[in-house]
N, C-alpha and C positions, 0 to 999 in steps of 0.2 A: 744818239738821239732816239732811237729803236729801244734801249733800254729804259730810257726817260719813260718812253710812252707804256711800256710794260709795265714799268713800277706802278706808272699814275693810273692805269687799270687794275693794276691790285689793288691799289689804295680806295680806288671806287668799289669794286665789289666788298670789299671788307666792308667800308661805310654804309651800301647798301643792305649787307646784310646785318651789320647792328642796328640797322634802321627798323629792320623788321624784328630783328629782337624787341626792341622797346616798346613798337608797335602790338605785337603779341600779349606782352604784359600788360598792356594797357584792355586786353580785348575783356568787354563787360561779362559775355560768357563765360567766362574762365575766373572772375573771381569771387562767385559764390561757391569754387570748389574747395575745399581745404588740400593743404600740404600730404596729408597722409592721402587723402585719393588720388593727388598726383602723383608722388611716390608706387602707390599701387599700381599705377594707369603706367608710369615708366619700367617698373619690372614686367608690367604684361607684355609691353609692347619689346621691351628688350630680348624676353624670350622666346617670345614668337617670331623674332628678328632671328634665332639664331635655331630654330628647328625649320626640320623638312617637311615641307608642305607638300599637298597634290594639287595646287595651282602654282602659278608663277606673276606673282604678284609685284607690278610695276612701283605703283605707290597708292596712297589713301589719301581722303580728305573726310570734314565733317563738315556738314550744310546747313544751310541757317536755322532748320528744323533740328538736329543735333542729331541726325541721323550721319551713322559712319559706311564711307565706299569705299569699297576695294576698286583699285581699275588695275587688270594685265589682262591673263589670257588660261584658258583650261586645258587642263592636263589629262591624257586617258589614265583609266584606275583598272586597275586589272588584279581580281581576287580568284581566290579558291576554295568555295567552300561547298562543297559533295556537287561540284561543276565551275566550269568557267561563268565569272561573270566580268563584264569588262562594259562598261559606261563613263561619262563625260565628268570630271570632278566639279563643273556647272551645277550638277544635279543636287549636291552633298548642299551646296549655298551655305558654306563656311560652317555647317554644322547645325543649321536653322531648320534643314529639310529630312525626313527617311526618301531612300532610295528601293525604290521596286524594281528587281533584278532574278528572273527565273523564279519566281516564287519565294524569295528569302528577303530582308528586311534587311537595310543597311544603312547606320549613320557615323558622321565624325564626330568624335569625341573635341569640344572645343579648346580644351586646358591640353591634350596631350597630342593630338592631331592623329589621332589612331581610327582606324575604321573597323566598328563591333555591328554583329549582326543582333538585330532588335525588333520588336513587335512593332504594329502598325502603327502604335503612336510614338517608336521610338523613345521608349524607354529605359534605363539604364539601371542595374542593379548595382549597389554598392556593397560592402564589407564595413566592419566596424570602423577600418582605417581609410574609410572612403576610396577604397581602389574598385576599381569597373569588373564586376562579376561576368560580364559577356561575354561568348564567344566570341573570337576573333579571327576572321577569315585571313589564309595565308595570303600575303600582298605583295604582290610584283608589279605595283602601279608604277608609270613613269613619272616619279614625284619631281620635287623643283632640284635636288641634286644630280639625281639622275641625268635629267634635263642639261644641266652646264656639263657635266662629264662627258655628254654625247656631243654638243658644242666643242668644249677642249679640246676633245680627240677629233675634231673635224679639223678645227683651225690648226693645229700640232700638225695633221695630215698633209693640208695644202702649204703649211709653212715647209717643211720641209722637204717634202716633193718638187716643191717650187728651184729651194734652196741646191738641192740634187742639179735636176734641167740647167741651172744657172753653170754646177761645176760642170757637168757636159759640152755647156755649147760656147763657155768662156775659158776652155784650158786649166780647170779647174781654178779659175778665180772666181769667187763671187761677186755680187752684184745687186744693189736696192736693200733689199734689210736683212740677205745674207752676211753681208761686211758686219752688221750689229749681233747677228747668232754666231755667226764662225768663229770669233775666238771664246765665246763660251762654251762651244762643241770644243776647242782646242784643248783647253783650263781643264775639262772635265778627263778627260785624254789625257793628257800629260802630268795633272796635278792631283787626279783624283784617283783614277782607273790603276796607270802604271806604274807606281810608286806605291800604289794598296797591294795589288794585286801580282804584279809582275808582268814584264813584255811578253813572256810566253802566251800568257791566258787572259790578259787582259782583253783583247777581243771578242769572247766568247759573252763578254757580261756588261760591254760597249750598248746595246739596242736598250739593254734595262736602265740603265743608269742615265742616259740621255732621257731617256724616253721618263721616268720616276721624274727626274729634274725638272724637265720642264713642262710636266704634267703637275705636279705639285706645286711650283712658282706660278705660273697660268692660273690655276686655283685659288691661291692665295690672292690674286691679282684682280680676279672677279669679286672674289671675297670683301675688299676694300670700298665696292661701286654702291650705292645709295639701293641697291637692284634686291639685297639680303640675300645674300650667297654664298649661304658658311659653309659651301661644302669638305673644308677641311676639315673643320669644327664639328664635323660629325664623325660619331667614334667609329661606325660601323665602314666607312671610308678609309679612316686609318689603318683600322685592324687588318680590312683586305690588301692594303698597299702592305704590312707588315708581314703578312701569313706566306706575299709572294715571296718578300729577301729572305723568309725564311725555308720555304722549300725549296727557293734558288740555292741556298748557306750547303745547306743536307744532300740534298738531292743532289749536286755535285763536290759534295765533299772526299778528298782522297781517301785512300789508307790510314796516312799522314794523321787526318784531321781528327778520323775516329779513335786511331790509335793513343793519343792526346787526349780524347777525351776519357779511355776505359783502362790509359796507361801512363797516366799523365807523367809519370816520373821514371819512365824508360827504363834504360841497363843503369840508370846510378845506383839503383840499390836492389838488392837481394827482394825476394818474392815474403819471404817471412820477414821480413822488416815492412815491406811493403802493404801488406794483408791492412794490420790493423791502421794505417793510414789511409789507404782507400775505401773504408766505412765511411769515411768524412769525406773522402777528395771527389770518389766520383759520383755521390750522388749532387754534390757542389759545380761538376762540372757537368752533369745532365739539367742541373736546373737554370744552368746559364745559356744551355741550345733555347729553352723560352723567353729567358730574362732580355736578351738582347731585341730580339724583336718585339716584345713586350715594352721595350725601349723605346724604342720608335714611337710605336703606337702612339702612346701615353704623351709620349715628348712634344710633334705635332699634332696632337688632338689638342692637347692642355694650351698650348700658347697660341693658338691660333684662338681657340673660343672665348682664352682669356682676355685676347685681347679686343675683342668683337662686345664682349658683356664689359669692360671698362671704357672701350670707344660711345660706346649706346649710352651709358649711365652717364658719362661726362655733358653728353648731348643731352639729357634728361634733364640737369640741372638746371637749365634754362628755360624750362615749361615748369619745373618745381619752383624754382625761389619766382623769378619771373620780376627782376628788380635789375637796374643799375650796373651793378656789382656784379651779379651771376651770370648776366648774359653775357657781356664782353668775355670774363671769366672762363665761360662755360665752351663759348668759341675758340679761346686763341686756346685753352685747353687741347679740346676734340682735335683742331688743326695741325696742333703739336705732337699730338700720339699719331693721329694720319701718315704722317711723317715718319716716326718711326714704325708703324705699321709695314709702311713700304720695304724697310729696310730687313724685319722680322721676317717678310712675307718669303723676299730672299736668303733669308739665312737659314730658315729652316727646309726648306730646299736641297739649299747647300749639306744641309748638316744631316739630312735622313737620305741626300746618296754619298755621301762621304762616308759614313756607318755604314752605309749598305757594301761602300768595296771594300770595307776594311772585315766586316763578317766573308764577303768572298775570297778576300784574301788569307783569311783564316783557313777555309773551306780548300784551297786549291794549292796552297802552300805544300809542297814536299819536304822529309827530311833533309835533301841533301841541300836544299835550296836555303835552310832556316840556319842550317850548318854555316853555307857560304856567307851569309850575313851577319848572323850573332853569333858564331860559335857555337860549340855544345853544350857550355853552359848556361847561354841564356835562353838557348832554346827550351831546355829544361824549366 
């Protein structure tokens, strides 16, 4: 009975909201615009869905004057340019206003969302190729990523604090939404950590690997909410998650590891045989200490923003054609990738700590230990 009523409430919302598709396409406003300004109007709004802002912007609307609102909430902005300047991103009013700040002139750029310092009326120098000639104060504002990563790591903090107290005062069982983390803590432990890494040292790289997992799933997860929180999808995000596996890779890398890399082919062969082969082998295997984490990077930047710019443009189709056909179309589309978004959102997660303990395992691997497993030869 409970499923009956479940269904026939999906079946309503769905109804409702093709209702308002139809409704929208009918709206008088919207069609003396043409097709290519729509298309225009969905790439803007797609891109600005997917960069970092110095507000945090809940949602918009336009009013019956055709004036467009932003409604959330403002962010501190915090530059450096020959002094602290540190005011409200209210001030900026999306790029409309200059900011008076210790005597220097400061606006946002509306196309890039960058903040150049500028003369009193805020004006901007160009180049032949239209790129912004202005000074650009060094920025440690707390923008809209910033913002969910200080969030993540709060909720990450009390979930598992929480999760902790539980195995303390329950005999180490958990209890309430522990029972739904713990065997993902286990999975990670048992499937990821000590089978990469090995039971000697796999603890040592336990706090990273939890801690990447479900700071990066968490992220993805915000990422998916109406709220525009690509903080995956931002490269400079990625890059630092990668720069850490990678001074974790080196920075505890054995003997072993380096040895392999400046001697990759051991006592199999002679030092004059070997010479002119390592003109090719180790400059091959110094450009794979970047390549791997360069991996990373690229791997969760790209599929997370790709699929945020194809999630938005599907939804777009629906204020472009704006007919019959493209609404329903254009929903059960969006609805569909949603779906697998969810599932992406986990897997790359999964797949940039599962790399991560497999470079550690690289890293902390001993001869004797590569011996005990593969032999000598395949160690080689």
């Amino acid at each position: 009975m409970s499923s009956n009523r479940t269904l026939l409430t999906i079946v309503s919302l769905v109804f409702i909201l093709l209702v308002q598709v139809v409704s929208a396409s009918s709206d008088p406003k919207s069609k003396g615009v043409s097709i290519e300004d729509r298309k225009a109007e969905v790439s803007e709004y797609v891109k600005h869905h997917n960069l970092d802002t110095h507000d945090f912007g809940l949602f918009s609307y336009t009013d019956n004057d055709g004036e467009h609102h932003s409604v959330g909430f403002p962010l501190p902005v915090i530059l450096w340019s020959d002094g602290l300047h540190v005011f409200s991103s209210s001030k900026l009013h999306h790029g409309e206003e200059v900011v008076l700040s210790n005597g220097k002139y400061f606006k946002l750029d509306k196309h890039s969302y960058k903040i150049y310092e500028t003369d009193v009326e805020g004006t901007f120098k160009f180049d032949e190729n239209h790129h912004i000639l202005n000074d650009a104060p060094l920025d440690f504002s707390i923008t809209k990523s910033v913002f969910m990563i200080v969030v993540v790591s709060i909720l990450l903090f009390w979930i598992f604090s929480s999760l902790a107290k539980s195995y303390a005062k329950n005999k180490s069982i958990p209890k309430g939404a522990g029972r739904f983390f713990e065997p993902i803590v286990l999975y990670i432990r048992d499937d990821i950590a000590i089978p990469n890494i090995g039971e000697e040292k796999y603890r040592f790289y336990m706090p990273y690997l939890l801690t990447v997992f479900f700071f990066v799933w968490f992220l993805n997860l915000f990422g998916l909410t109406p709220l525009g929180i690509n903080v995956t999808g931002n490269i400079a995000i990625t890059t630092a998650l990668a720069i850490i596996t990678f001074l974790l890779t080196n920075l505890t890398g054995t003997k072993d590891y380096w040895k392999h890399i400046f001697d990759p082919l051991g006592h199999g062969m002679s030092w004059g045989a070997k010479i002119p082969l390592y003109i090719i082998l180790i400059p091959i295997e110094i450009l794979g200490i970047f390549i791997k984490p360069f991996s990373l990077l690229i791997r969760l930047y790209a599929n997370m923003q790709a699929g945020h710019i194809v999630l938005g443009s599907l939804i777009g189709l629906i204020y472009i054609f704006q007919n019959w056909i493209a609404g329903p179309l254009g929903f059960g589309l969006s609805f569909a990738i949603s779906f697998i978004e969810l599932l992406v959102a986990l897997l790359q997660a999964y797949i940039f700590t599962m790399l991560s303990a497999l470079y550690f395992g690289f890293a902390s691997e001993s001869h004797d230990h590569a011996v005990e497993h593969d032999g000598e030869f395949e160690h080689l």
